[in-house]
C-alpha positions as CSV (number, residue, x, y, z in Angstrom):
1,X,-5.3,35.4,3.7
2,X,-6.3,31.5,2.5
3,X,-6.1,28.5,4.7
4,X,-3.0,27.4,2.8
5,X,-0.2,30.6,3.9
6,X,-2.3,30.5,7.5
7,X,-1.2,26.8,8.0
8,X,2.6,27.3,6.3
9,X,2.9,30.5,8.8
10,X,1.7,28.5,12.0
11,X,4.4,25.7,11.8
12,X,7.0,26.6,9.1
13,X,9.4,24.5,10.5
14,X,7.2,20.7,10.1
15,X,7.2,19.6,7.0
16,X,4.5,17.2,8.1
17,X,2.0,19.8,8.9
18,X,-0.9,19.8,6.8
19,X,-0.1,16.0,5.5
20,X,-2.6,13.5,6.8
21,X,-1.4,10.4,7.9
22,X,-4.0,8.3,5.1
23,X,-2.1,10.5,2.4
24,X,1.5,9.2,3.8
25,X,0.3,5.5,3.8
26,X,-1.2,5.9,0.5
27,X,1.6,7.4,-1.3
28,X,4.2,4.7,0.2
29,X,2.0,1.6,-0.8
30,X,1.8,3.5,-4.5
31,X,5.4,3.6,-4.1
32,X,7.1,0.9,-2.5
33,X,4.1,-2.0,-1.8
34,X,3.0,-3.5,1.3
35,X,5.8,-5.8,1.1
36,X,8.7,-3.5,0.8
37,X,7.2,-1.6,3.0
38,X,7.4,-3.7,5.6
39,X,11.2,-4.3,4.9
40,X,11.7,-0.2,5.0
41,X,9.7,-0.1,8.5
42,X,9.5,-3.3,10.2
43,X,5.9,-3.3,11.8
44,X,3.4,-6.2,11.6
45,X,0.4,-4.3,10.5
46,X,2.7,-3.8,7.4
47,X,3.4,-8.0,6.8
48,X,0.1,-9.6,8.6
49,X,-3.0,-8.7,6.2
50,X,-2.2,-5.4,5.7
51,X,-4.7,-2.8,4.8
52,X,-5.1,1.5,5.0
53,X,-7.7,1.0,7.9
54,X,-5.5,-1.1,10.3
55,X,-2.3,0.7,9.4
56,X,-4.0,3.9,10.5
57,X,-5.0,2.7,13.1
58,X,-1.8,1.3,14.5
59,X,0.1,4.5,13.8
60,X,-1.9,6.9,15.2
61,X,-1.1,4.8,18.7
62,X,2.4,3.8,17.8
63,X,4.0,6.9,17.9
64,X,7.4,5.5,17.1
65,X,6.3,3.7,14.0
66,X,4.4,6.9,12.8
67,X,8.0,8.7,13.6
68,X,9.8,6.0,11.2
69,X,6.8,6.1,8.5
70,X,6.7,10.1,8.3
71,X,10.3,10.2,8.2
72,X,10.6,7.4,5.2
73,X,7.8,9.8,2.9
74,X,9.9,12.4,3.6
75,X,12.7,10.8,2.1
76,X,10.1,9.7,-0.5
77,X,9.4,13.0,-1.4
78,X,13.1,14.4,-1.2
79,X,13.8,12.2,-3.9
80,X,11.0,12.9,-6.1
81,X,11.7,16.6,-5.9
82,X,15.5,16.1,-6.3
83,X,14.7,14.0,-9.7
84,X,12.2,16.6,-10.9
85,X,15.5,18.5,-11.2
């Protein structure tokens, strides 16, 4: 059995499992930009200087703001998969 199916069979039910949270910032900056970002999730690390390091940091305190963030790249990635289609 690989990692991959061990980690899907553990928590089938989180999408989030196995995502890291530096893989989540980086794919909404790619996407939207630090400065609609910060309009999608209205958080000051997002509009004051804003960087990976200090993001991370912020959200892995902030659990609410991780909560809004995680639940934005899922959105993210709904639509990406729905316009593969």
């Amino acid at each position: 059995m690989n990692d991959k199916s061990y980690s899907k069979n553990e928590q089938p039910n989180n999408p989030m499992h196995g995502v890291k949270l530096i893989t989540v910032l980086e794919e909404l900056v790619g996407h939207y930009g630090w400065k609609d970002l910060s309009l999608k999730v209205n958080i000051n690390c997002f509009k004051k200087d804003p960087s990976i390091n200090s993001s991370l940091k912020f959200l892995r305190k902030t659990q609410w703001a991780r909560d809004k963030v995680e639940r934005l790249y899922l959105e993210l990635e709904e639509s990406k998969n729905i316009n593969k289609d």
